[in-house]
MITIVEX-971800 format. One record per residue: y, z, x of N, C-alpha, C in turn. Coordinates in nm, 3 decimals, m for minus. Each point is the difference from the previous one (the first is absolute). Layout:
BEGIN
TORDO, Y, Z, X, Y, Z, X, Y, Z, X
...
//
This chain:
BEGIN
TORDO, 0.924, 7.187, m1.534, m0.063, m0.114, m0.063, 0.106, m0.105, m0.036
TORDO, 0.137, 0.010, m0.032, 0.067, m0.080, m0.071, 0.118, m0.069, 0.131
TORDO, m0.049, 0.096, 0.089, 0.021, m0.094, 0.173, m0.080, m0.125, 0.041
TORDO, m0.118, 0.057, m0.028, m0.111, m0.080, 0.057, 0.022, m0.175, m0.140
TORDO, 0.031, 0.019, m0.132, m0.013, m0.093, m0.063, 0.157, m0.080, 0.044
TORDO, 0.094, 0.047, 0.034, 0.113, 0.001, 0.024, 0.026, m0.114, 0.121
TORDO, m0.082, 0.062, 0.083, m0.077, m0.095, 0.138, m0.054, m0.099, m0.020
TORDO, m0.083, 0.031, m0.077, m0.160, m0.114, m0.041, 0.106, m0.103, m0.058
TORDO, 0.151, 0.017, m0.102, m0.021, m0.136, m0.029, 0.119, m0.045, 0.050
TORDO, 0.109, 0.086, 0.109, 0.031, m0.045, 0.103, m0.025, m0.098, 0.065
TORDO, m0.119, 0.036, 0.045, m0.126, m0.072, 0.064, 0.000, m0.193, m0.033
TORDO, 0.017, 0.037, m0.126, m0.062, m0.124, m0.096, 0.075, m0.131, 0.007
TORDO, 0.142, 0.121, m0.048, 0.133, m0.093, m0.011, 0.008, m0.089, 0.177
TORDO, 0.049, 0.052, 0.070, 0.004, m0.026, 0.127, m0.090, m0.102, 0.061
TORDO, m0.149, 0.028, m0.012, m0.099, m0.136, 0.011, 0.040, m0.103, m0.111
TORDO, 0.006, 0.027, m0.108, 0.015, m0.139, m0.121, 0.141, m0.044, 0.049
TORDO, 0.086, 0.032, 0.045, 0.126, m0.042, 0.067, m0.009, m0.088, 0.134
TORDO, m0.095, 0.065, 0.106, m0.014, m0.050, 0.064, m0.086, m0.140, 0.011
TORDO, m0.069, m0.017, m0.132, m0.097, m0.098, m0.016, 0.138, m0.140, m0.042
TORDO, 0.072, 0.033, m0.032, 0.060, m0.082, m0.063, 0.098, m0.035, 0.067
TORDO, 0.064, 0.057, 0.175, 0.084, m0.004, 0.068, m0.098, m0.091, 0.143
TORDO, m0.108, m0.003, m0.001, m0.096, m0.010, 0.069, 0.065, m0.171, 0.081
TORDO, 0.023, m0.017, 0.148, 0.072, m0.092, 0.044, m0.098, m0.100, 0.042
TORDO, m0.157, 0.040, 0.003, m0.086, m0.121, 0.033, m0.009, m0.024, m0.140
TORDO, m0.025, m0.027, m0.130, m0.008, m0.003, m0.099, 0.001, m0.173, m0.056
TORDO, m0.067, m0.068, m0.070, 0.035, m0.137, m0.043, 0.074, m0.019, m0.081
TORDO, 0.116, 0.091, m0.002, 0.084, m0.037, m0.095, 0.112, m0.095, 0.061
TORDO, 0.073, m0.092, m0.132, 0.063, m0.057, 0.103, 0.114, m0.026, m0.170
TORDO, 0.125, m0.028, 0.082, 0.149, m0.007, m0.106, m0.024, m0.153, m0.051
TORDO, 0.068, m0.017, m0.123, 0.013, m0.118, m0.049, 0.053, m0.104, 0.089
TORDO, 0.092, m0.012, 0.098, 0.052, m0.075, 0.092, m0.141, 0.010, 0.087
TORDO, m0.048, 0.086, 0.076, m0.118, m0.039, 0.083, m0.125, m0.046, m0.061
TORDO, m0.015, 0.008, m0.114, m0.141, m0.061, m0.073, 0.061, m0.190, m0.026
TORDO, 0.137, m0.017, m0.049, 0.000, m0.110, m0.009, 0.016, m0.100, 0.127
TORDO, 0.025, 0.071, 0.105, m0.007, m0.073, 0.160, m0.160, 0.001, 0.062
TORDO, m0.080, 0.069, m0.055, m0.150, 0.022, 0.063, m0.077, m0.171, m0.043
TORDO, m0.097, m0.044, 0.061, m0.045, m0.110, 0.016, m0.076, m0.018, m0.139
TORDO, m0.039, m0.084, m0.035, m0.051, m0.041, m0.080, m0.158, 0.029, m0.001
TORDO, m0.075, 0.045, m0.124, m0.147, 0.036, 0.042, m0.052, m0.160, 0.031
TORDO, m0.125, 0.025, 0.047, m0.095, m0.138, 0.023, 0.016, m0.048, m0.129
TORDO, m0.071, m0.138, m0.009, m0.006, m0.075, m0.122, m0.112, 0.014, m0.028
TORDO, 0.018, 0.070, m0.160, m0.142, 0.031, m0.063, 0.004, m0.004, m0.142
TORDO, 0.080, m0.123, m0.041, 0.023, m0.006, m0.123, m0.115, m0.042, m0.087
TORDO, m0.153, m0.026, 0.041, m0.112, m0.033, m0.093, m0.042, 0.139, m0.068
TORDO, 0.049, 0.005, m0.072, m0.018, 0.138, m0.107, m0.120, 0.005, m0.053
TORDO, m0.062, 0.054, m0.123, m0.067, m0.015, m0.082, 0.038, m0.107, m0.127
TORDO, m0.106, m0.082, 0.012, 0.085, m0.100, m0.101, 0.023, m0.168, 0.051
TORDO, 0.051, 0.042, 0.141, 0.088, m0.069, 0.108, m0.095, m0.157, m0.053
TORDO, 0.088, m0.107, 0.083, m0.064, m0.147, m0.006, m0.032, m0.043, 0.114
TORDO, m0.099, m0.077, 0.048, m0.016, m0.035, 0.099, 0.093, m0.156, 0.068
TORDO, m0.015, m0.078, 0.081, 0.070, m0.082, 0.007, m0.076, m0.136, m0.080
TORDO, m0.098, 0.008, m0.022, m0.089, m0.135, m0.127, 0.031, 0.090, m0.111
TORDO, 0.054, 0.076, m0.044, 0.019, 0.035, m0.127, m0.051, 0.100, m0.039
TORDO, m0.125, 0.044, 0.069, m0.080, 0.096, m0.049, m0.022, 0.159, 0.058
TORDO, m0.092, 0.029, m0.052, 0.028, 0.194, m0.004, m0.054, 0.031, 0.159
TORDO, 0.051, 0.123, 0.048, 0.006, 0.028, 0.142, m0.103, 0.099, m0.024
TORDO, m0.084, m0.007, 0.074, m0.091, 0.147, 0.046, m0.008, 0.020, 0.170
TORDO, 0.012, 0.121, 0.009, 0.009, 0.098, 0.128, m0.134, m0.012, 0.082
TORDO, m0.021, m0.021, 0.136, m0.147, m0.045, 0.042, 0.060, 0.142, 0.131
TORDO, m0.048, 0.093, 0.013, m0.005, 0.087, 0.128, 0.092, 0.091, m0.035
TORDO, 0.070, 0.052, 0.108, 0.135, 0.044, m0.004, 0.139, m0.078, 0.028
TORDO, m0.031, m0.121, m0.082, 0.145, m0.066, m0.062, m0.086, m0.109, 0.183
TORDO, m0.103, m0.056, 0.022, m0.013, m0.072, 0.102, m0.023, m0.160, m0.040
TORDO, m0.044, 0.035, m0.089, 0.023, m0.168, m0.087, 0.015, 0.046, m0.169
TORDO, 0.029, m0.142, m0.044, 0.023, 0.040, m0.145, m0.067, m0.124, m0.055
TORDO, m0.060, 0.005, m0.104, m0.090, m0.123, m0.039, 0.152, m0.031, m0.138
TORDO, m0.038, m0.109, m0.040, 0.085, m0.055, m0.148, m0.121, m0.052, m0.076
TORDO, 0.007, 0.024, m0.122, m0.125, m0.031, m0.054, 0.066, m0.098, m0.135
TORDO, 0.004, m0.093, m0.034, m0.012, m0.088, m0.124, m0.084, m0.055, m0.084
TORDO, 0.043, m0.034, m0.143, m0.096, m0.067, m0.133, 0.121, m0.121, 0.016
TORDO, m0.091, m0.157, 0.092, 0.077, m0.080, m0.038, m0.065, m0.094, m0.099
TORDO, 0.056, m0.057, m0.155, m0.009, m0.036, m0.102, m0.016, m0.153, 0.036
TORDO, 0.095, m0.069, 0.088, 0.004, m0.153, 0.069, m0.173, m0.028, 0.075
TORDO, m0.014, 0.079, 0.049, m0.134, m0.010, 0.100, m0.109, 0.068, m0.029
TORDO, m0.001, 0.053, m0.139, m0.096, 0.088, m0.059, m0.082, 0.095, 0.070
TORDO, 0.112, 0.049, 0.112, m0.072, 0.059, 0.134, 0.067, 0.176, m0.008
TORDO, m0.072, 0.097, 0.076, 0.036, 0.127, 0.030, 0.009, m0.056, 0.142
TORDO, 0.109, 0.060, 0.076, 0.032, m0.032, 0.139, 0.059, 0.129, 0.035
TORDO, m0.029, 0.049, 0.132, 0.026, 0.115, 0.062, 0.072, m0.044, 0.134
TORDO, 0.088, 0.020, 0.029, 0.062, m0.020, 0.146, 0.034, 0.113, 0.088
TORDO, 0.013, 0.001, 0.138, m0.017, 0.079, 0.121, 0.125, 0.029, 0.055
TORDO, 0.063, 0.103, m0.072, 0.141, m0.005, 0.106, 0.024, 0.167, 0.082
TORDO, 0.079, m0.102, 0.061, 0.026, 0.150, 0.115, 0.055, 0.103, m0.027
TORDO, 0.057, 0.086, 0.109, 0.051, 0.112, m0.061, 0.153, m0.032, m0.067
TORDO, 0.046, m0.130, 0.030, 0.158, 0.007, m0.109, m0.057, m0.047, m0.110
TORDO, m0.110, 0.000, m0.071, m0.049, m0.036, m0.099, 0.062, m0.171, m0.045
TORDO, 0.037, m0.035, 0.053, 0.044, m0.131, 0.039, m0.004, m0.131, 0.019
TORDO, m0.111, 0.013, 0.167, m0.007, m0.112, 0.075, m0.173, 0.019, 0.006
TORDO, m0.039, m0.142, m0.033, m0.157, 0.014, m0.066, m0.056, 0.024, 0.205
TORDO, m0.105, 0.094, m0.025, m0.065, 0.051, 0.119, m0.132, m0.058, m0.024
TORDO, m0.050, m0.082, 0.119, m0.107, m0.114, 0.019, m0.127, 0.124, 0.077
TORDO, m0.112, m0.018, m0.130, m0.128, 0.103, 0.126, m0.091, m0.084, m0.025
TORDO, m0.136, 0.077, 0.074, m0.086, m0.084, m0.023, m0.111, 0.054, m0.120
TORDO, 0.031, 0.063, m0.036, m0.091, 0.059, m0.139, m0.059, m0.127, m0.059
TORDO, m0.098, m0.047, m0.077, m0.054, m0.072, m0.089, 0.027, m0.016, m0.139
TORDO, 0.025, 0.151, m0.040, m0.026, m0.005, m0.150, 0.080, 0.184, m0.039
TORDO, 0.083, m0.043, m0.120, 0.074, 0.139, m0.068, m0.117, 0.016, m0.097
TORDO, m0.010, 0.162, m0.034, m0.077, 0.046, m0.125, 0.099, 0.065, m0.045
TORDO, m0.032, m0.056, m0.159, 0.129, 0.089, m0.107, m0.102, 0.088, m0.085
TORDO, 0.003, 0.137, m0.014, m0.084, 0.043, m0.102, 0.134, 0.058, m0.087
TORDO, m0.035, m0.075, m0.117, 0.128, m0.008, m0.100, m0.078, 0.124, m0.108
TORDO, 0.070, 0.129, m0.053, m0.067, 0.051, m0.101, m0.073, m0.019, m0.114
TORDO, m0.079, 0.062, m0.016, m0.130, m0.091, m0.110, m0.027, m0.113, 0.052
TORDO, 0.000, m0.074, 0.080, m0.064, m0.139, 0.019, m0.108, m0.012, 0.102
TORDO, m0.054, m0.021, 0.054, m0.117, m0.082, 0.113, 0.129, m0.066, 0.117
TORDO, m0.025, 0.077, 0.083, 0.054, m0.046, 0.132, 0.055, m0.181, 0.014
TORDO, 0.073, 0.006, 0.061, 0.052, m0.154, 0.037, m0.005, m0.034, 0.128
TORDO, m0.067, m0.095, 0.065, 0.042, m0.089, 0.105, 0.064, m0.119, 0.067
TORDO, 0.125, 0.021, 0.030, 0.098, m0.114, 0.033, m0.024, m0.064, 0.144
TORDO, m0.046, m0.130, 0.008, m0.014, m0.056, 0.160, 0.108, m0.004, m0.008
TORDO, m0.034, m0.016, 0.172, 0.094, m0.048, 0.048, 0.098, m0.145, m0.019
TORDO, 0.118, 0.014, 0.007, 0.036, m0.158, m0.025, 0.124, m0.045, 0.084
TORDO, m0.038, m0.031, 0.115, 0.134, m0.037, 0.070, 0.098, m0.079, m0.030
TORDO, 0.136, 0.018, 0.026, 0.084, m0.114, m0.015, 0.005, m0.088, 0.156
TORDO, 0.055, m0.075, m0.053, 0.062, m0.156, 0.133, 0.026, 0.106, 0.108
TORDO, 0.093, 0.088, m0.016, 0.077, 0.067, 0.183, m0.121, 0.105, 0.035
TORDO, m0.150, 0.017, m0.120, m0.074, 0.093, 0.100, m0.040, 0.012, 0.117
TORDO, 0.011, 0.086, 0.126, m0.086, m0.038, 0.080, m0.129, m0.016, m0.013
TORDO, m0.088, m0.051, 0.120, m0.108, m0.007, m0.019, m0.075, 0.104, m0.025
TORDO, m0.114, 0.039, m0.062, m0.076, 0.074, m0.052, 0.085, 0.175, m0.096
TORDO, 0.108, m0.045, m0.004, 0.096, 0.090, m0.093, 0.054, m0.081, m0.107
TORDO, 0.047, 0.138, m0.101, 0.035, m0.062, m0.114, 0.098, 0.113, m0.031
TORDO, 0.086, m0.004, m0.129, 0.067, 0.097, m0.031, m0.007, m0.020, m0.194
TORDO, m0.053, m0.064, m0.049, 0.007, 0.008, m0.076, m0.199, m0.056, m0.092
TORDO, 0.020, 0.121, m0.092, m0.168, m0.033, m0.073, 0.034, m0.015, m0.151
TORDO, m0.130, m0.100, m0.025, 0.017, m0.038, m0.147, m0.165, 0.010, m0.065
TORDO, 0.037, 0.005, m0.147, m0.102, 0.030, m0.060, 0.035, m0.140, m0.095
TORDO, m0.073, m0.116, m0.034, 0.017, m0.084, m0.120, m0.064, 0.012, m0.121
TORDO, 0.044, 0.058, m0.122, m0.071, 0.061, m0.109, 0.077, m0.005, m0.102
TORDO, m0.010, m0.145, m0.077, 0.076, m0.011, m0.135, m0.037, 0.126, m0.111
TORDO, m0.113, 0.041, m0.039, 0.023, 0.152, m0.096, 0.018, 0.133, 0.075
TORDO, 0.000, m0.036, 0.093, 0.045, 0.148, 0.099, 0.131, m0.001, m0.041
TORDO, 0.057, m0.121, 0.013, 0.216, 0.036, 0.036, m0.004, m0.016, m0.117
TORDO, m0.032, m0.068, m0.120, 0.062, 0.044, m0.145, m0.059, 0.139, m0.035
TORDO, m0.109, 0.046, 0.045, m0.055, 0.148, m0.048, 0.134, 0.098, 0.067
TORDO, 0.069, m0.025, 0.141, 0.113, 0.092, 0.045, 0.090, m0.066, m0.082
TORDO, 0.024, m0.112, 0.010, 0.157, 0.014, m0.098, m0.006, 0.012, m0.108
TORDO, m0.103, m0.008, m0.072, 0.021, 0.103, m0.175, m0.041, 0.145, 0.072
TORDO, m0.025, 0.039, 0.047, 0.019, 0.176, 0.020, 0.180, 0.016, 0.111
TORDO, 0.025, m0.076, 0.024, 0.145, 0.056, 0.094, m0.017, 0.080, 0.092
TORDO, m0.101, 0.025, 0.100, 0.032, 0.081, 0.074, m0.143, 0.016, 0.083
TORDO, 0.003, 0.041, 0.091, m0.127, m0.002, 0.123, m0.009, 0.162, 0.041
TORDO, m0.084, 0.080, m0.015, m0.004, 0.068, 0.058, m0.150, 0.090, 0.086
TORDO, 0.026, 0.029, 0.110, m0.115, 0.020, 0.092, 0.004, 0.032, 0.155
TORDO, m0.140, m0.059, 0.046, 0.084, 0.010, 0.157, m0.061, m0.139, 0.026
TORDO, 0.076, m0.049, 0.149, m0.002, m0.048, 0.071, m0.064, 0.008, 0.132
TORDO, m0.084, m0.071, 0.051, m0.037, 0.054, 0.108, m0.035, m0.129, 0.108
TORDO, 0.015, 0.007, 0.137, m0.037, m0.069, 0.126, 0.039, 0.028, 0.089
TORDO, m0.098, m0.043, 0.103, m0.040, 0.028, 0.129, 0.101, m0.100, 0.064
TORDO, 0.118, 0.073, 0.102, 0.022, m0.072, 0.121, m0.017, 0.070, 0.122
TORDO, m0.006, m0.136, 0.055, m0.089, 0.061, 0.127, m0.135, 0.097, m0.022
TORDO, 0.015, 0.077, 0.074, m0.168, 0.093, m0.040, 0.052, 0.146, m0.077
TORDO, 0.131, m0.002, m0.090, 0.048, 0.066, m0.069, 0.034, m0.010, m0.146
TORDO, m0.093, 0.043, m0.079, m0.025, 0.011, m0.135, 0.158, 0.033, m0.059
TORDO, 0.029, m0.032, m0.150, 0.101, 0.017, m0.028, 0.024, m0.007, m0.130
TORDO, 0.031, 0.079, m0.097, 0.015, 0.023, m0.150, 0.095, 0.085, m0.038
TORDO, 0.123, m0.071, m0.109, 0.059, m0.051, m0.051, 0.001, 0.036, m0.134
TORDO, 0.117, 0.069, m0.089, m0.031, m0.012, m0.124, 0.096, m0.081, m0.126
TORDO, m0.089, m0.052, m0.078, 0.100, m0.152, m0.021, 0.064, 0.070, m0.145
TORDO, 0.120, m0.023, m0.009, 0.050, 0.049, m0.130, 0.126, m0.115, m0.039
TORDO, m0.085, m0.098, m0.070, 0.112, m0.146, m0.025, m0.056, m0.028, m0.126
TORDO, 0.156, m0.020, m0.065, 0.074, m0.033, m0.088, m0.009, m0.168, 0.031
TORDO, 0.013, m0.065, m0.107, m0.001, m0.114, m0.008, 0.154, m0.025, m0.034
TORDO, 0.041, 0.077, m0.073, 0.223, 0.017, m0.025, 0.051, 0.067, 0.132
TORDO, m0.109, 0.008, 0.100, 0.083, 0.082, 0.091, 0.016, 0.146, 0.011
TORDO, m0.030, 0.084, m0.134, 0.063, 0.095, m0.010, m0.166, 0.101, 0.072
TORDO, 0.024, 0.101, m0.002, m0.079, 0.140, 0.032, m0.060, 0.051, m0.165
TORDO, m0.123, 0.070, 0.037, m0.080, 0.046, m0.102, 0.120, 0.130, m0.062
TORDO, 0.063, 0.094, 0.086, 0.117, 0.049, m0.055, 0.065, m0.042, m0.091
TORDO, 0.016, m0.114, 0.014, 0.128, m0.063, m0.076, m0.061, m0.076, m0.176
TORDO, m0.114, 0.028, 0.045, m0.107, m0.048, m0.146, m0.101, 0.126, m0.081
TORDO, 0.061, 0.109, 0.076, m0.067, 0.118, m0.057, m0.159, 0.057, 0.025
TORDO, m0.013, m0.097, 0.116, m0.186, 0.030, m0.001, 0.005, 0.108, 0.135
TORDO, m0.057, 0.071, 0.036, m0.062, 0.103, 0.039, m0.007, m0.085, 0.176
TORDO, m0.090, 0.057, 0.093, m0.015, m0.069, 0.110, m0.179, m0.058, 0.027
TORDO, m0.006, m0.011, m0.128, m0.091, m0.117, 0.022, m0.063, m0.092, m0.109
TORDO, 0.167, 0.036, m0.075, 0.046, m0.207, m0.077, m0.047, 0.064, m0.159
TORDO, m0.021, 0.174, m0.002, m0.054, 0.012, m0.152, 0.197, 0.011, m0.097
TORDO, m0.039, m0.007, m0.125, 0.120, 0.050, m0.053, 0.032, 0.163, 0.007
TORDO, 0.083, 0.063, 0.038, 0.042, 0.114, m0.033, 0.044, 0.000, m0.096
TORDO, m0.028, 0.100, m0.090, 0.021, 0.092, m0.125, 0.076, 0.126, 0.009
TORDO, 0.117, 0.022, m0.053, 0.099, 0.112, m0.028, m0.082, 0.099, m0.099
TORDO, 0.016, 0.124, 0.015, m0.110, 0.079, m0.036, 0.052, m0.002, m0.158
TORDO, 0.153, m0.032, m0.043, 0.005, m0.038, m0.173, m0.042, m0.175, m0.019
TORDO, m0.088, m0.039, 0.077, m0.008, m0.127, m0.060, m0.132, 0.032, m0.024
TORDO, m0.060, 0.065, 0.038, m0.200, 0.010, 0.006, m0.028, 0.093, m0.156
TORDO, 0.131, 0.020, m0.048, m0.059, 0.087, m0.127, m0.014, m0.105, m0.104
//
């Protein structure tokens, strides 16, 4: 018996050795990790800004990215269409964004082209609603989904913007904009 355990962790040592000697392996030395290429550019984080200023939401698998804003100048909610570098505004022919913002009654943003749209495309939608944008900017923050159709492909989005920019993380609320409570603060 005290062969057989003798073996068994023989056995053990030798594989856990070999796991760690292993020559296809992704390991790679400090000199070869700092010569390896650079990952893609994917710096729109959680949080991230769009290029008008405003909060980024994810439309597919990273195939477009909408930017969604509360602008205060134009008393407008405006949603814009960008591509996958989250970037460069992407022109479709959709009509109209729906925002269903939590607790609220759905939103519909036409369409609103700028000067370089093509014809019957747009990349950017607006909503004009003087107590809508002061009702978001005394609350700070948007949260919900997003949703539209390009092409004959449906598409939703979940919007988590900060009006400072920052992430619901970074303000203590939960993931869907409530406050979190530390279990010694609830006594």
């Amino acid at each position: 018996m005290a062969r057989f355990k003798l073996l068994a962790c023989l056995a053990i040592v030798l594989s856990c050795a070999g796991w760690g000697c292993n020559p296809q392996s992704d390991y790679k030395s400090v000199d070869e990790a700092k010569k390896a290429p650079p990952l893609p550019d994917h710096d729109h984080g959680h949080g991230a800004k769009g290029p008008h200023g405003g909060g980024l939401v994810e439309l597919g698998a990273e195939e477009y990215h909408a930017e969604i804003l509360v602008d205060h100048d134009t008393e407008s909610v405006v949603v814009y269409v960008l591509g996958k570098d989250a970037k460069t505004d992407e022109f479709v022919d959709a009509q109209d964004v729906t925002i269903a913002l939590e607790g609220k009654e759905p939103l519909t943003l036409k369409a609103a082209p700028k000067p370089d749209s093509p014809a019957g495309k747009t990349s950017k939608f607006a909503l004009e609603d003087h107590d809508l944008v002061h009702t978001l900017m005394d609350a700070g923050f948007l949260h919900g989904d997003l949703r539209i159709t390009i092409g004959d492909k449906p598409y939703i989005g979940h919007i988590d913007y900060h009006l400072d920019g920052s992430s619901h993380d970074e303000h203590g609320h939960d993931e869907h904009g409530h406050d979190e409570k530390k279990p010694e603060e609830t006594k």
